[in-house]
Structure formats: C-alpha cells, structure tokens
N, C-alpha and C positions, 0 to 999 in steps of 0.2 A: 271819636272826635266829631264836633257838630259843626256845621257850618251852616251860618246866615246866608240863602240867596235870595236875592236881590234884583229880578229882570223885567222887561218887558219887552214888545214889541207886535208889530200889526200881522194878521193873517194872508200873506201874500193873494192876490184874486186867484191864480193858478191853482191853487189852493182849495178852491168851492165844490163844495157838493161831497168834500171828502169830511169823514168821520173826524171829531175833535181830537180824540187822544193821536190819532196817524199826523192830523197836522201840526200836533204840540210836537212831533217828534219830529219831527224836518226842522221846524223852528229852531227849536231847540235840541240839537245832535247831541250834548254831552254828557243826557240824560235819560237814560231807556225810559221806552213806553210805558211800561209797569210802576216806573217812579212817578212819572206826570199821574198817571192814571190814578195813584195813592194821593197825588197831592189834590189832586183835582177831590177825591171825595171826603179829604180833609178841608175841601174850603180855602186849601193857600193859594189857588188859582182863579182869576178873576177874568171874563170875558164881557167887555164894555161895561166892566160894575160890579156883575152878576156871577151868579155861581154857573158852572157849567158841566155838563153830565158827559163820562166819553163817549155814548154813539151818538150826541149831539151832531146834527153836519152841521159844517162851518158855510158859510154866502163870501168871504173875504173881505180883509178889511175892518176885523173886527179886533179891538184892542187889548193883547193880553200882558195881566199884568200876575209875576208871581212873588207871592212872598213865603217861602218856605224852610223850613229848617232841614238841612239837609247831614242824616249821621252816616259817616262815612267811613271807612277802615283806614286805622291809621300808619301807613306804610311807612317801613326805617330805612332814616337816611344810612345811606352809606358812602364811603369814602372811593368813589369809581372815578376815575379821571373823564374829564370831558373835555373834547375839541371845540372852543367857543369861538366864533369867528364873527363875532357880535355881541356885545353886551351893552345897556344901557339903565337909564331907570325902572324904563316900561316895558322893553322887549330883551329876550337873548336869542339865541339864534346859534343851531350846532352843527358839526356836522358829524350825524351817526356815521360809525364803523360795522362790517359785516357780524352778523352772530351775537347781537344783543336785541332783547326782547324793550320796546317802547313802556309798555303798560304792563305793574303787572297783574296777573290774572292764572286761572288754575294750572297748576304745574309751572309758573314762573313768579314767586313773589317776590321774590331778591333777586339781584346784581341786573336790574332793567335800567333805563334814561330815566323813570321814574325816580328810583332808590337816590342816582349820583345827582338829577335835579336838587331834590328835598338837602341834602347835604351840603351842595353848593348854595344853595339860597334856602335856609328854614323856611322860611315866609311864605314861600309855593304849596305849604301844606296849605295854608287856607282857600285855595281855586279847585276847580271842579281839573280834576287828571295833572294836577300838580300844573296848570297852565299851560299846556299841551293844546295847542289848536289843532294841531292834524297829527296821523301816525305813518312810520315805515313800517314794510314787516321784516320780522328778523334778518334777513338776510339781503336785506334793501339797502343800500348806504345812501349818506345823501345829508341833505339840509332838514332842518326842521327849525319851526318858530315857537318858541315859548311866551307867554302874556306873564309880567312878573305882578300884575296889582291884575282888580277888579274892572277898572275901566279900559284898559289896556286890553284885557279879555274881552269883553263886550263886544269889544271894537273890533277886533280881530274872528270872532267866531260870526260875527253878522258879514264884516268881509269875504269870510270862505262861505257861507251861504248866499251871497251875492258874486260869488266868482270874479271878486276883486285883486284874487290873491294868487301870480303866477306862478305855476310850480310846474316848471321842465328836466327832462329825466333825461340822461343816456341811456340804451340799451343798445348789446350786442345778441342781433337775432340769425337765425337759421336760412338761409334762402335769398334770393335778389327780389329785394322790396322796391316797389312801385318810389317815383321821385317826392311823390306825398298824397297824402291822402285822409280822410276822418273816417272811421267807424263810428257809428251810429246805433245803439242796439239797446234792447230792454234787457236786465239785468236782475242776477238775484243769486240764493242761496242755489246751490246743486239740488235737485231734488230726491238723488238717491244719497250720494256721498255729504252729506253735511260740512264737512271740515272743509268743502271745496267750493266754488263761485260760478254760477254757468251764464251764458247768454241764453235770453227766453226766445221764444217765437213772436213773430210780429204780434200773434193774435191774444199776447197772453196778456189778462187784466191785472198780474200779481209782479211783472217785472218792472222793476226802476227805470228810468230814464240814465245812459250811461255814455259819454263822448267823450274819444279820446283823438285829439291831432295827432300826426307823424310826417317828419319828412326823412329823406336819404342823407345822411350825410357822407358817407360812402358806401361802395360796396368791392369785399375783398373774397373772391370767389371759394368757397360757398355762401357766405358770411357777408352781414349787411350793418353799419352802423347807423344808429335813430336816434333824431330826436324827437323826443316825446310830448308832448303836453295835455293836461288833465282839465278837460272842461267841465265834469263832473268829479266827485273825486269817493268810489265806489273801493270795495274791500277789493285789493287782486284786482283791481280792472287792467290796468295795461298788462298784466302778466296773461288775462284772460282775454283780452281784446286780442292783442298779437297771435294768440293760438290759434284764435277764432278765422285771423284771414290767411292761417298757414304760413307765419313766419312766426314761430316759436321765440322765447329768450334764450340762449344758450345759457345750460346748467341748470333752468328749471324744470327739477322732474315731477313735479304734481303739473303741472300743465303742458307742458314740452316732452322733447327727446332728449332723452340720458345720455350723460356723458359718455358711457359704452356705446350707443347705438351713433352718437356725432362719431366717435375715433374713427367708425369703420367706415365713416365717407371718404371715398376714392381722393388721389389727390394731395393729401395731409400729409406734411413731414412729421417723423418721428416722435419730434419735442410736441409735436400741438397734440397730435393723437395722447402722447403720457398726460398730458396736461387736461387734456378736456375731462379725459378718465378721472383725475383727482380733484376736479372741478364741482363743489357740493354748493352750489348756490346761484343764484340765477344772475346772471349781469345787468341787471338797473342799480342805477346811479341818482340818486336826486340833483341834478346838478347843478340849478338854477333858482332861484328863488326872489321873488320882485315883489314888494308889497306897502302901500301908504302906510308910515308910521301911525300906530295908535292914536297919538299925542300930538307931536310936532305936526302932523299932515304932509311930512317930507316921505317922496317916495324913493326908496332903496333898492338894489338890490345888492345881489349876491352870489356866488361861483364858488364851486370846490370841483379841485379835479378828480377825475376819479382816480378810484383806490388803485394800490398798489398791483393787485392782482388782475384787477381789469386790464391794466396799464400791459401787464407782460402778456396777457395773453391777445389783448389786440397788439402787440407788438410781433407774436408771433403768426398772425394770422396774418398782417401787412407781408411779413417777409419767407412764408413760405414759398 
C-alpha cells in the first residue's frame, strides 16, 4: 500500500550542531532513521529549499519540508472489540486492556489495537501507525489517542513533541515512596540485554533526555500508590524510572521483583501472597489523559479507572 506524505516543520534550536538524519528523527517520531535517511537521498526531503545530506549538521531553525511516497505493509483489519470512550470526526480515544500488543510487529501481526483500529474505521489505513500518536506496552492499560485524518495527525504528533499532551499513569510500587518527587536521567537502550531500557550515566553522550513526575497518593505498608506523569515519553520509562530509585512496579519482572520474591514479604495475608504469585504484569494504568482537540482547539480530558485486577489487588493490600 503507498501512501502520500505530506509534512513539514522547523528544526527546533536545541537541535544544533546535531547531525541531519538524528534531528529528522525527533522531528519526526513516526518514522525510523533509515526511512528519512532513504528519503533524504531520494530528494523528497527539503531543507530551506535545498537538498540535504545526513551528516549534514543542522544550526536550527531551518525549514523542513517532506514530500514523500511512503510503501507500507498492509495490516488486516480485524473484528477485535474496542473500548471507545471518545469518538469524533478528528480524534478517538480508547481505553487499552491488559495482554494486547499496540503495533504490530515481529511475532505479533494480528489481533493488536492496530488490526481492531483498521476494522473499526478503514480510513486509518491511510496514516502513518494506523493514527496512533503514542504506544502502551502489552501489559500497560490505560488511554490512548488516535488522529482519524491527516491534519488531525499533524496536530497531534507536534503536540506530543511539544509536551502539550498530558498523560498520567497509576501505578502500584514496592516500598514507602517519598510524598513526590522527579527523576531526572539520561536514557536509552540496555547495552548488554537489548530487549531491555537502562538509565545512562551522567557522563554519557549517547543517552536521551528522560523526566518522569510522581507523587504518593497513598501508602499501604509495604506498598505505595503513584501518580505518574511523563514529561518525556521514552520506551519503559516509568517502569525503568521507578526501578531506578528503588520502588519497583509490582508484577514487573523484566525491571522489578517477582511475584514470588513480593509473596515472601513478611506481613502479607494469605489472599495477597496467592495473588501477587499469579500476578504476570506490571500494575501501570494510563489513567489520565488531557489534550487540545486537533480541530476545535477545545481542550478535554479524560479518566478510565483502572482495571479490574488492579482494583482487587489494591483492595487487598488496603485491607490486609
């Protein structure tokens, strides 16, 4: 399937001194490096006019304009039911359940938010990620924003690069968390384990820029409940952030402590210990979600409580 894209925008100044193709890639998220980089030496890429080479460095400010054909694989819709707690011309708005992959990708090209998107609205096949402005990962619940047109998209993926667009999380962590606080850290892939996300050293030139708020909103001893919020919005950040200052999310065992190693903390009634044991996923919730419409310029938001399972197992942590 081909699709005509159609963008532009300016080279933020923060931007300067860094290589063309890395800042085509911040610009523009929805499209790996390797693609700019193809388009850039086909010529569909235009810098104040001009043709531009990727170790070009950028000065910021400078005006990119893409006109590109972009062939894409064409993912089947499928019949998946969706929680829609928002729908309009321009925007829809869902809210994911636990154990469904967003995108998909190797090892999951069926039954994702992609597939039941395309089904529920055909149309979404023509946008870059079926109109997806941002992702959960599998086992995350929560909100998500869809762009149903082109402008609507634009508008919305410059917003999340402008950090226009609020997105607050619950999570249930490990330990008595301070009454609030921000982590502040540079960021990036793991450098042994790949499939994983680590916090860099101050001194490292290769990690991202990565800020996540917290405050208490209670704490049920051992156990602490958060709210979250994403100043940047980084793969696994709050699941690696929280590791990072020693309050784990309960039930993530790529970053945290195992539901076997939580049962055996002293303290625990019976039910919570069987429970944390059969507990396979991490407790963040997207809970919250606040963002100027596309279109109208009416700003909304939006709440979903969390899941069901969350629900009992902080019910059983209150009343142990």
């Amino acid at each position: 399937m081909k699709q005509l894209i159609s963008l532009n925008s300016n080279i933020p100044d923060d931007l300067a001194h860094q290589r063309l193709d890395q800042a085509l890639a911040k610009i523009f998220p929805d499209y790996s490096r390797s693609r700019l980089t193809q388009w850039l030496k086909q010529d569909q890429i235009k810098i104040d006019g001009k043709t531009g080479r990727s170790k070009d460095k950028v000065k910021g400010g400078e005006h990119v304009v893409i006109h590109a054909v972009l062939e894409d694989e064409q993912w089947e819709a499928e019949s998946i039911p969706l929680t829609i707690i928002h729908e309009d011309n321009d925007i829809l708005v869902l809210n994911k359940p636990a154990g469904v992959v967003v995108h998909p990708a190797q090892g999951n090209f069926s039954h994702t938010i992609v597939n039941a998107l395309l089904y529920h609205c055909p149309a979404l096949g023509q946008l870059p990620r079926a109109g997806l402005i941002h992702r959960l990962d599998k086992d995350t619940t929560g909100l998500l924003v869809v762009a149903k047109n082109l402008v609507a998209h634009h508008a919305l993926v410059k917003a999340m690069q402008e950090r226009k667009i609020q997105r607050t999380y619950q999570a249930i962590v490990y330990g008595k968390t301070p009454i609030k606080g921000t982590i502040h850290t540079l960021y990036g892939r793991h450098p042994q384990q790949r499939l994983k996300m680590a916090v860099y050293a101050e001194s490292s030139v290769s990690g991202k820029q990565a800020i996540t708020h917290y405050k208490t909103k209670n704490f049920y001893a051992p156990f602490s409940l958060l709210e979250v919020s994403l100043e940047t919005g980084r793969t696994h950040q709050i699941r690696v952030h929280l590791a990072h200052i020693k309050f784990p999310i309960v039930g993530d065992n790529l970053y945290g402590i195992s539901g076997k190693q939580l049962s055996q903390s002293q303290n625990l009634s019976e039910e919570l210990r069987e429970t944390l044991l059969n507990f396979h996923r991490q407790t963040l919730h997207a809970w919250r979600l606040k963002l100027q419409h596309p279109v109208t310029q009416e700003w909304l938001s939006w709440a979903a409580p969390l899941p069901d399972d969350m629900q009992y197992l902080l019910e059983l942590i209150k009343n142990q």
